[in-house]
KOLMAR-727412 format. One record per residue (C-alpha): x negated, y, z; residue number from 1. Coordinates in Angstrom, 2 decimals. Layout:
% KOLMAR-727412
> xx  yy  zz  i
> X  Y  Z  NUM $
...
% end
This chain:
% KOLMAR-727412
> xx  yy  zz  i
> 14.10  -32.59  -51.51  1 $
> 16.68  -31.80  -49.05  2 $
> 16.92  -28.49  -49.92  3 $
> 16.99  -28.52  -53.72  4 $
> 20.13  -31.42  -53.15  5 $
> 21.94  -28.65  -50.99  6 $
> 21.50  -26.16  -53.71  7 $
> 22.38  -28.41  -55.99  8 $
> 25.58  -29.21  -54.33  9 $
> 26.18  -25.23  -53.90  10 $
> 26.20  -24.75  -57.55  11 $
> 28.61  -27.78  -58.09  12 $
> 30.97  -26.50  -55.79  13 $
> 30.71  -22.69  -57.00  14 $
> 34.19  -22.75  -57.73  15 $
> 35.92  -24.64  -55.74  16 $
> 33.81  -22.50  -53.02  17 $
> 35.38  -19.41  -54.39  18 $
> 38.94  -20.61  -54.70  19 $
> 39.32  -22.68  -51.18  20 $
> 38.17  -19.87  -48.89  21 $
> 41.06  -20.25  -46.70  22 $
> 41.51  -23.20  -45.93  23 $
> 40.16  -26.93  -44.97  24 $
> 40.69  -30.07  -46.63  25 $
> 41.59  -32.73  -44.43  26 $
> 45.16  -35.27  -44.71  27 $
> 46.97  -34.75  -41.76  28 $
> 50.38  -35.84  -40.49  29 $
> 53.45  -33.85  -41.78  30 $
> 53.99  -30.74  -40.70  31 $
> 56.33  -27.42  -41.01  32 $
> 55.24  -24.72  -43.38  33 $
> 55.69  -21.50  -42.16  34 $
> 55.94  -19.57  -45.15  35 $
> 58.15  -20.62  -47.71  36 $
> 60.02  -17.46  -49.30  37 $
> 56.85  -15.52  -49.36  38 $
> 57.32  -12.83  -52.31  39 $
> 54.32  -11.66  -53.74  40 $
> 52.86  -7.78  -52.52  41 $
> 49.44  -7.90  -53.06  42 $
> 48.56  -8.57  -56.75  43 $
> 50.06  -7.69  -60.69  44 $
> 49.33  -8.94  -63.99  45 $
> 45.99  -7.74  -65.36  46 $
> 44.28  -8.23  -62.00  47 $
> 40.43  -9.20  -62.50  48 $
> 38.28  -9.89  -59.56  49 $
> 34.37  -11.37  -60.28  50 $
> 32.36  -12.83  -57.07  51 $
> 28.52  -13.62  -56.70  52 $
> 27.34  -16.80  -55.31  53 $
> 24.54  -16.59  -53.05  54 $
> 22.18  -19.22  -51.51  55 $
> 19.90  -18.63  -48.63  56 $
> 16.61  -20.45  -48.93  57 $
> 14.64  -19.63  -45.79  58 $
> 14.35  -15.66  -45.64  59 $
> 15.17  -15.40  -49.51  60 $
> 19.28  -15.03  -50.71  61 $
> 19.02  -16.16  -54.44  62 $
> 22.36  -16.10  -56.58  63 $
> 23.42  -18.96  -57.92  64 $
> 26.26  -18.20  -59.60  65 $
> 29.65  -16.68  -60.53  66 $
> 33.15  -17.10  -60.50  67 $
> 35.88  -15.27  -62.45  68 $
> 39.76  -14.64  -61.91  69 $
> 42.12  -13.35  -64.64  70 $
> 46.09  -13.15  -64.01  71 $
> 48.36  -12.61  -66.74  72 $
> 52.14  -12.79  -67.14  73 $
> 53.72  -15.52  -69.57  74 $
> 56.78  -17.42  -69.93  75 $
> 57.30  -20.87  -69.17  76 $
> 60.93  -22.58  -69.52  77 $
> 63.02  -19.85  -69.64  78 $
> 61.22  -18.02  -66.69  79 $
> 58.22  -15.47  -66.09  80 $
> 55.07  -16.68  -64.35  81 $
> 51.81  -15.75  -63.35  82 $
> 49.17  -17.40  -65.49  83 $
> 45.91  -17.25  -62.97  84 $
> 42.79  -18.84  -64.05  85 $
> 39.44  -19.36  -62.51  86 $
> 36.24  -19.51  -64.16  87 $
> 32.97  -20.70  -62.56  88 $
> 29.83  -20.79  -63.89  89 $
> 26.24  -21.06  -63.04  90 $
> 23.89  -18.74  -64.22  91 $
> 21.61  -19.89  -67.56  92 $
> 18.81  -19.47  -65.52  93 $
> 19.97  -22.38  -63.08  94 $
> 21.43  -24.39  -66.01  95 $
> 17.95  -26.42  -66.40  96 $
> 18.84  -27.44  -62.71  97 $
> 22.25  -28.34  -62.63  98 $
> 24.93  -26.63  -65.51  99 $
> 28.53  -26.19  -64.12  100 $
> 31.22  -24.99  -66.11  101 $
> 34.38  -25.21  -64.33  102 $
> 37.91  -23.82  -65.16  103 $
> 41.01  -23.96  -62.96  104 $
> 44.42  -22.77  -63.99  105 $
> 47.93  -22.48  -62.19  106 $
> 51.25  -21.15  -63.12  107 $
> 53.29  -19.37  -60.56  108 $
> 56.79  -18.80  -60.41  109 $
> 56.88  -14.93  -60.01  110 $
> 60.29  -14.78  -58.08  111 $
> 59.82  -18.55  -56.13  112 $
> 55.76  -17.27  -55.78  113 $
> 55.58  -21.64  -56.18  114 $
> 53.16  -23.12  -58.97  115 $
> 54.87  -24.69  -61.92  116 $
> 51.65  -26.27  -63.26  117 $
> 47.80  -26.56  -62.55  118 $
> 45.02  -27.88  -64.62  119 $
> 41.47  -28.85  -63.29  120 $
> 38.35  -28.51  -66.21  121 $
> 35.40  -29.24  -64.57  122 $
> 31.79  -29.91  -65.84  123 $
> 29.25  -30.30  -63.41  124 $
> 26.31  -31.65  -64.12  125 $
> 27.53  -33.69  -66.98  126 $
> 30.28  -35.11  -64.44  127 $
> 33.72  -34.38  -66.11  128 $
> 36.67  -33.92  -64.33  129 $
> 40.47  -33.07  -65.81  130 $
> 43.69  -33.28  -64.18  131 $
> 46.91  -32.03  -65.10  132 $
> 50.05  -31.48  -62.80  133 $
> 53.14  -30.46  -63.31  134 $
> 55.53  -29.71  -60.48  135 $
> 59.16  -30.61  -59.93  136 $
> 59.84  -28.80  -56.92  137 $
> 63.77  -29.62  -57.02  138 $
> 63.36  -33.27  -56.81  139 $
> 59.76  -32.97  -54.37  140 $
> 57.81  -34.42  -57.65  141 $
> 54.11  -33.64  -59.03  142 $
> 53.60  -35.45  -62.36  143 $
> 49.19  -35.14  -62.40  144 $
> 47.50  -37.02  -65.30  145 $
> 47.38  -40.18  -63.05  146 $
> 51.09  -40.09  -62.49  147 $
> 54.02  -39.00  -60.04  148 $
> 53.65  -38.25  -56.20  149 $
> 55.90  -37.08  -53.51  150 $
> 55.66  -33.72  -52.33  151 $
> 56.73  -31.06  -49.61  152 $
> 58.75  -28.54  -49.98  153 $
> 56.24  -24.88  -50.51  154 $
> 53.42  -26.72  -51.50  155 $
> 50.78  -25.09  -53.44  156 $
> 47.46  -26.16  -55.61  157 $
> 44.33  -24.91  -54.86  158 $
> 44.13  -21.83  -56.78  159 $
> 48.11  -20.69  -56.40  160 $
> 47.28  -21.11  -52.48  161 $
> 44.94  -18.32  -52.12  162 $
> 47.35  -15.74  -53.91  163 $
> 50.13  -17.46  -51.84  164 $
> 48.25  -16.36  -48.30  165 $
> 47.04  -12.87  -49.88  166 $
> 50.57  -11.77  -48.94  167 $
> 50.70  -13.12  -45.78  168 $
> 51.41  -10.26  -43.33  169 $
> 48.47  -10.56  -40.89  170 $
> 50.36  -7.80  -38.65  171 $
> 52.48  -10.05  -37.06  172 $
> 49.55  -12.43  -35.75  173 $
> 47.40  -12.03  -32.64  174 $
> 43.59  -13.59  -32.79  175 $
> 42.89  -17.02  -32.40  176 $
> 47.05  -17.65  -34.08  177 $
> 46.58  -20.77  -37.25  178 $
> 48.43  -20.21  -39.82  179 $
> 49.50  -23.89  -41.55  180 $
> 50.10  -24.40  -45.47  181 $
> 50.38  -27.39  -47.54  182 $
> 48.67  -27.38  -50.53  183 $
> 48.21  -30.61  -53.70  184 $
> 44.81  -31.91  -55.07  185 $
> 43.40  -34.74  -56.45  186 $
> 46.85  -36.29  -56.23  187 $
> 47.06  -35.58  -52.12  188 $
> 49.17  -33.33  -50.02  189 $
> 46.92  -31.67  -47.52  190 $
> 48.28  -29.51  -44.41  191 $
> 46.07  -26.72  -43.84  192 $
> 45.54  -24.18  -41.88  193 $
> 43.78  -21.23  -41.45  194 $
> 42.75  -18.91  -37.91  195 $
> 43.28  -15.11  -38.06  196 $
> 40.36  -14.17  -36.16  197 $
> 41.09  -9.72  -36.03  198 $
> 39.87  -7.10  -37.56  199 $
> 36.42  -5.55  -38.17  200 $
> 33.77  -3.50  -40.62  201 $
> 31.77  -5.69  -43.17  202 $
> 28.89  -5.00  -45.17  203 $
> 28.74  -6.56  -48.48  204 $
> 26.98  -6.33  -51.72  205 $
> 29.41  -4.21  -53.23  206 $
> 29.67  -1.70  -49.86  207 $
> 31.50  -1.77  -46.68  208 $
> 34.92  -2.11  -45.48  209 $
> 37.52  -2.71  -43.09  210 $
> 38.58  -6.31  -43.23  211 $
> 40.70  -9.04  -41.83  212 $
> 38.86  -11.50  -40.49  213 $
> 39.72  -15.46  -40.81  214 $
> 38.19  -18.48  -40.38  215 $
> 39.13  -21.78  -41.85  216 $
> 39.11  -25.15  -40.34  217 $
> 35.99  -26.91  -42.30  218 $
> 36.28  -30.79  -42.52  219 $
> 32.49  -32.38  -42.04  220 $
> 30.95  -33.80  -45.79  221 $
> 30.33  -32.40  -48.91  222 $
> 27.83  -29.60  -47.86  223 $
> 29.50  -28.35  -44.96  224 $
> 29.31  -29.69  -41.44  225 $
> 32.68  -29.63  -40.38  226 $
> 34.08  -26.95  -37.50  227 $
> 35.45  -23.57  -38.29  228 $
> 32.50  -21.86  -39.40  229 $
> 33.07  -20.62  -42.02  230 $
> 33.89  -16.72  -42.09  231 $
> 36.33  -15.24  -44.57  232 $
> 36.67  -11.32  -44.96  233 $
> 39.92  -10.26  -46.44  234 $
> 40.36  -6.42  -47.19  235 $
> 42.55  -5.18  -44.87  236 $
> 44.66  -3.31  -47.10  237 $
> 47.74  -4.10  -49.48  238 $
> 45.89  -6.16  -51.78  239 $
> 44.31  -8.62  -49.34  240 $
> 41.27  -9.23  -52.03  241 $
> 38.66  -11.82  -50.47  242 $
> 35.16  -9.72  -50.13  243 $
> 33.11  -11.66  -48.47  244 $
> 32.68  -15.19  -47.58  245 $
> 29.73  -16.65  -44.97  246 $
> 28.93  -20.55  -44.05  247 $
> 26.58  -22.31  -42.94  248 $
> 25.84  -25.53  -45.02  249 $
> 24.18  -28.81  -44.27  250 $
> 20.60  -27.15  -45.04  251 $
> 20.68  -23.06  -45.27  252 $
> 23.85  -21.05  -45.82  253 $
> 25.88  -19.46  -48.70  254 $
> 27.68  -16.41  -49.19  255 $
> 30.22  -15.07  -51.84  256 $
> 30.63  -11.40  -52.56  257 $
> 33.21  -9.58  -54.38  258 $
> 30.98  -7.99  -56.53  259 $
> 33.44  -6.40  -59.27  260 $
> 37.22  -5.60  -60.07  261 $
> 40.07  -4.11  -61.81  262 $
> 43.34  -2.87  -62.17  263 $
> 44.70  -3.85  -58.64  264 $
> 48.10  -3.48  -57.44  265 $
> 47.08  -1.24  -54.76  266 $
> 44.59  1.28  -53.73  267 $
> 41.76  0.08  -52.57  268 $
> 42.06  1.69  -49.03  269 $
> 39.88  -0.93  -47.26  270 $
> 36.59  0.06  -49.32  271 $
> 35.06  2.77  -46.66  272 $
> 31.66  3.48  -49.24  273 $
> 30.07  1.67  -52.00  274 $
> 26.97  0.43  -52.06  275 $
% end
């Protein structure tokens, strides 16, 4: 029973799995964010990535699931931003178990690299979430569907966060450095971090590369136990694509693949041979 619960909570958080792989959720007291004035290198419009949910059960992985990211170029007030969304989806075949059907969207600034606005559709299970924010960032406003909150200067939603640290210049950092963020969900500023942990070969389901290796702080509920053990592999090239994700969970363990892509702003370097 314990084990179908822990699956079941896998494919509810397929998404949100997929879109917070660097970084913990936990309130903490104020603190400094290092990267404000971060201009974007690593992606363009017409990026596509696709990843593959996988969860262990004893000696068998079984996938679980997929999510989706599209980024297109739009205007919004007078000023061009990337329009990223995030689809995540179980797999019909699960759908009898537990259906999710999430969607996340932000709007980035392309010169500022700061979201404008984020929406959260989620369906999981027949449990319905939507939230809508809009950010003031001159006055330190979010406006979400529940109403106005204070915010930091930098901050970034959940999805704009990950594109955010994918041109982060891991260079500069030695292992075991954090690297802090703030980031606003479910009507919260959070102050993150994440570890840069080196550099090393991974084997995937798509092939094997050489990656930057990070680990996020992982706050104990949900289906995690808490600790930083949860692996991240970043291609270590100028695109900085997540290609691999590894955690343990309260019963088994999960992984999340790249498993497909297109038109990327840079060579992919990183990928040594395909699978």
């Amino acid at each position: 029973m314990q084990r179908m619960d822990c699956m079941k909570a896998t494919m509810k958080f397929l998404l949100p799995i997929c879109i917070a792989l660097l970084a913990g959720t936990k309130p903490v007291a104020a603190q400094q964010v290092d990267f404000c004035g971060i201009k974007n290198t690593s992606f363009k419009e017409g990026e596509r990535l696709k990843f593959k949910v996988y969860y262990n059960m004893g000696m068998i992985w079984v996938g679980a699931g997929e999510a989706v990211f599209n980024t297109n170029m739009e205007s919004m007030n007078g000023r061009q931003v990337y329009h990223i969304t995030g689809d995540g989806k179980t797999y019909k075949s699960y759908d009898w178990f537990f259906k999710v059907r999430d969607k996340y969207e932000t709007y980035i600034d392309v010169e500022s690299m700061l979201p404008q606005k984020f929406i959260r559709n989620v369906d999981e299970g027949g449990f319905k979430i939507y939230n809508h924010v809009v950010f003031n960032h001159s006055v330190g406003q979010a406006v979400s569907t529940n109403g106005p909150f204070k915010i930091p200067a930098c901050v970034q939603d959940v999805l704009s966060t990950i594109y955010y640290a994918r041109s982060i210049d891991y260079n500069k950092y030695k292992p075991g450095d954090k690297i802090p963020f703030s980031m606003f969900l479910d009507d919260k500023v959070y102050n993150l971090y994440i570890r840069y942990m080196g550099k090393e070969r991974v084997t995937t389901k798509y092939g094997t590369f050489n990656a930057i290796k990070i680990s996020p702080l992982l706050i104990e509920g949900t289906i995690f136990s808490g600790g930083e053990k949860m692996m991240v592999w970043v291609s270590d090239d100028a695109n900085h694509i997540p290609v691999r994700v590894d955690s343990p969970i309260l019963v088994g363990s999960i992984k999340v693949d790249l498993v497909g892509y297109d038109r990327l702003r840079h060579p992919f370097t990183s990928l040594i041979s395909k699978e």
